[in-house]
N, C-alpha and C positions, 0 to 999 in steps of 0.2 A: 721327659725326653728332650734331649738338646735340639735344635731344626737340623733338619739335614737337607744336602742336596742330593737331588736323586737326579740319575743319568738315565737318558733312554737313548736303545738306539728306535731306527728307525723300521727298518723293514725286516720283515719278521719277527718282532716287537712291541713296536705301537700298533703295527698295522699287518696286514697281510696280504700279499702279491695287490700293490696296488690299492685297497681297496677302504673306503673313507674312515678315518680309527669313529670304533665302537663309540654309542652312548656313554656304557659300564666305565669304558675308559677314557673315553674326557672327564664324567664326571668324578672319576677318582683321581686325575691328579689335579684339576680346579679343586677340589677339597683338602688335598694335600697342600696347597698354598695357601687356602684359605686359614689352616691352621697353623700355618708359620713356616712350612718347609720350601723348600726352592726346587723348581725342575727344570732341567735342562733338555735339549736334545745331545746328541753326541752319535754320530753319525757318520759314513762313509758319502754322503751324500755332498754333493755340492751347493750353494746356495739356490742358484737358478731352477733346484728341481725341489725344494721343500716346499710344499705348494700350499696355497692359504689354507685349505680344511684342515690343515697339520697347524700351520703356526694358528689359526683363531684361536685354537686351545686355550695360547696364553702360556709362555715359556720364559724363565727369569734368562736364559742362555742360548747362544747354542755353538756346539761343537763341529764342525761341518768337514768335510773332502779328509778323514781318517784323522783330524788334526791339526792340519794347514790351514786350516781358518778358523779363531774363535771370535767369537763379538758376543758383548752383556749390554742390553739396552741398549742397542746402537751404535754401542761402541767396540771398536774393532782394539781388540788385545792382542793379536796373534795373525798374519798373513803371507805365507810363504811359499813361493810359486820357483818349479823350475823352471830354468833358464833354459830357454828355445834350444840352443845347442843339445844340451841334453836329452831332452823331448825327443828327437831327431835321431840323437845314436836311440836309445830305448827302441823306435821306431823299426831301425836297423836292422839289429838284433834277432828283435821279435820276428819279423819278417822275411831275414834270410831262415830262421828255422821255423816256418809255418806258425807264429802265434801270431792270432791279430787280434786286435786293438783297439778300445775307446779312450780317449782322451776328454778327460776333464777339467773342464777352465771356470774361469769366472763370471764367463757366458754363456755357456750351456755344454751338451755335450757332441760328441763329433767323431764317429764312430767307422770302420772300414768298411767296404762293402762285402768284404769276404765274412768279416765279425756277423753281419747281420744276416747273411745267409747259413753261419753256422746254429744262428740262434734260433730261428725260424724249422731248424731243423731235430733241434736238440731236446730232446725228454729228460728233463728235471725230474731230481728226485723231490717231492713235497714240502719236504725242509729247505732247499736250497732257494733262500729269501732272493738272494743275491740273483743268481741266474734266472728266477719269476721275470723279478721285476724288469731284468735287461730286455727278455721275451715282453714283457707286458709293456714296457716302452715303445717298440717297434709299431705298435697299436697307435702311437699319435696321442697316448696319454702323456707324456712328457717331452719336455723340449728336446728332442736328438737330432742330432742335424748330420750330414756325410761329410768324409773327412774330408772332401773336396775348399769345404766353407768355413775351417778351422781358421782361424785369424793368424796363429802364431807366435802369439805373445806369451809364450810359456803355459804350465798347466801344474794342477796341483796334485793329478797323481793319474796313472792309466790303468785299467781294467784289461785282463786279458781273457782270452781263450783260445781252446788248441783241442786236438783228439788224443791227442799221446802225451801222457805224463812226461817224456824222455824231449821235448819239446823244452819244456819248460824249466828242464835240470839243464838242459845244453844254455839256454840264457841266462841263467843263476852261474853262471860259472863267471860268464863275461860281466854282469851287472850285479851280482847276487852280494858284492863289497861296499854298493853302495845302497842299495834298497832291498828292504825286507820284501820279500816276497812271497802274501799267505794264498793260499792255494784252498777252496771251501773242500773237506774232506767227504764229499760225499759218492752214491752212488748212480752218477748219473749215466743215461746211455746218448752216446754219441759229440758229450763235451765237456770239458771240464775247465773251470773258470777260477778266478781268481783274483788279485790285483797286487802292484809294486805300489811301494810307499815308501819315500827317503828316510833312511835311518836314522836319524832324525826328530822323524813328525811320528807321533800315535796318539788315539785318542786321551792314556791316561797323561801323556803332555798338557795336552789341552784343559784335561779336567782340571791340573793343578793349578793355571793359569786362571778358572772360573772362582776356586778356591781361595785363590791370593785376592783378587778383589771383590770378594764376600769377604772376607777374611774367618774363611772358615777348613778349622782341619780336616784332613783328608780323613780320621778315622770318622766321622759324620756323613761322609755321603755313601752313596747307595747306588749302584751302576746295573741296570736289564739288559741283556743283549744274548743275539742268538747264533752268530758265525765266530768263524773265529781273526774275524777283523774285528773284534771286541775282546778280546784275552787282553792284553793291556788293559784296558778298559775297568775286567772286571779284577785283575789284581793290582790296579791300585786306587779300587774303591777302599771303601771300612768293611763295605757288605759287596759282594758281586753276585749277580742271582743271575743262572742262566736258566731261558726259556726250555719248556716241558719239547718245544721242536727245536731246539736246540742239536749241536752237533756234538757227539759223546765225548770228542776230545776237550770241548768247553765247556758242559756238565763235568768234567771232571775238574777244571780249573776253577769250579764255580764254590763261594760256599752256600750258596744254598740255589735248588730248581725247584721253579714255579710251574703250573700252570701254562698249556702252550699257548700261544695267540690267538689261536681260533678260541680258545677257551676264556679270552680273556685275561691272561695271564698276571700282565701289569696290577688288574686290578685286588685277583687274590692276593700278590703280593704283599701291595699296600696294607692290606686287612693284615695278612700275619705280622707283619712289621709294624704292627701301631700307628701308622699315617695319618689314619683316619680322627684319630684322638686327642 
């Protein structure tokens, strides 16, 4: 088997709502390197929030904020932040039609007050990694801060939520030319979330970029992921394996589903894939 890299994302993933990744799954992807292969993270996450029990792991990469940031070993490949203006209309936008907002920067995250009150109110459907962890943030487990203390110096991509889908079709009209805008397909009661990302940036951008200085082909890596901020991701892996709590629209984009995270997922993976060998 040629080495390959493999992509992980992060939440609902590696890990699940917050919570320290498994034994099973550190030790199988430290043995995935031990045998020649490379892992990366690849991630919606910002740097500020990938927190040490994630990176000890021991990660040859990582892909952070949907794409807008890569760095290999310390070395920054890739970093692209919009410009304040911008930030601003988005801001706008969102806000004359009831969607509000986190903003993520380079320093943490910084979020409305109206956002936080929606989340504190809102029943997640199970799978929806993404809306957990915004809930499980508000908890003081991750650096969130009110949009009051945002600095202003641009940001690498915003997080939304709203009650009415027709919310967020009214903004896509005014901004939808310049950012994609994925939307988690799920069934939740009382919110429905999502995030803009400059058209642009997306994770399988980034992977090619981890690629080029490995110098290694894209059909050799191998991308996990469970939203569908990860559809790039997994089609322009060689291999895209979406998780068993995955979203059916990215099981269907996927070529092959694992095991869900509560299950360990990552690490059956591995096993069927020869990782371990």
């Amino acid at each position: 088997m040629n080495p390959k890299i493999i992509f992980l994302d992060i939440d609902g993933t590696l890990i699940s709502e917050l919570a320290a990744p498994s034994a099973a799954v550190t030790d199988a992807i430290r043995t995935a390197r031990r045998n020649g292969h490379k892992v990366c993270l690849c991630t919606g996450r910002n740097t500020p929030i990938i927190v040490e029990d994630i990176l000890e792991i021991g990660f040859d990469g990582i892909v952070a904020s949907a794409g807008a940031h890569v760095e290999v070993r310390g070395e920054v490949l890739f970093d692209s932040l919009l410009p304040e203006s911008l930030v601003q209309e988005c801001l706008t936008v969102f806000h004359r039609h009831n969607v509000y907002c986190r903003i993520e920067t380079p320093e943490g995250i910084y979020t409305d007050t109206e956002m936080e009150q929606l989340l504190k109110t809102a029943r997640p459907d199970k799978s929806n990694s993404e809306l957990i962890r915004m809930q499980k943030e508000l908890e003081g487990k991750l650096p969130v801060f009110p949009y009051e203390k945002y600095p202003g110096n641009g940001a690498y991509k915003m997080c939304i939520t709203c009650t009415d889908i027709s919310s967020i079709e009214e903004a896509k009209k005014i901004l939808g030319d310049r950012f994609t805008f994925v939307v988690h397909p799920f069934g939740n009661k009382g919110c429905i979330n999502g995030e803009i990302i400059p058209k642009e940036i997306d994770k399988g951008k980034g992977m090619k970029l981890v690629c080029g200085y490995y110098g290694t082909d894209l059909k050799d890596t191998i991308a996990f992921g469970d939203s569908m901020n990860d559809y790039e991701m997994l089609k322009t892996a060689g291999t895209g394996i979406a998780m068993g709590n995955a979203c059916e629209e990215l099981k269907a984009a996927a070529d092959l589903v694992c095991e869900s995270v509560w299950e360990d997922g990552i690490c059956h993976g591995f096993k069927r894939l020869g990782l371990f060998c």
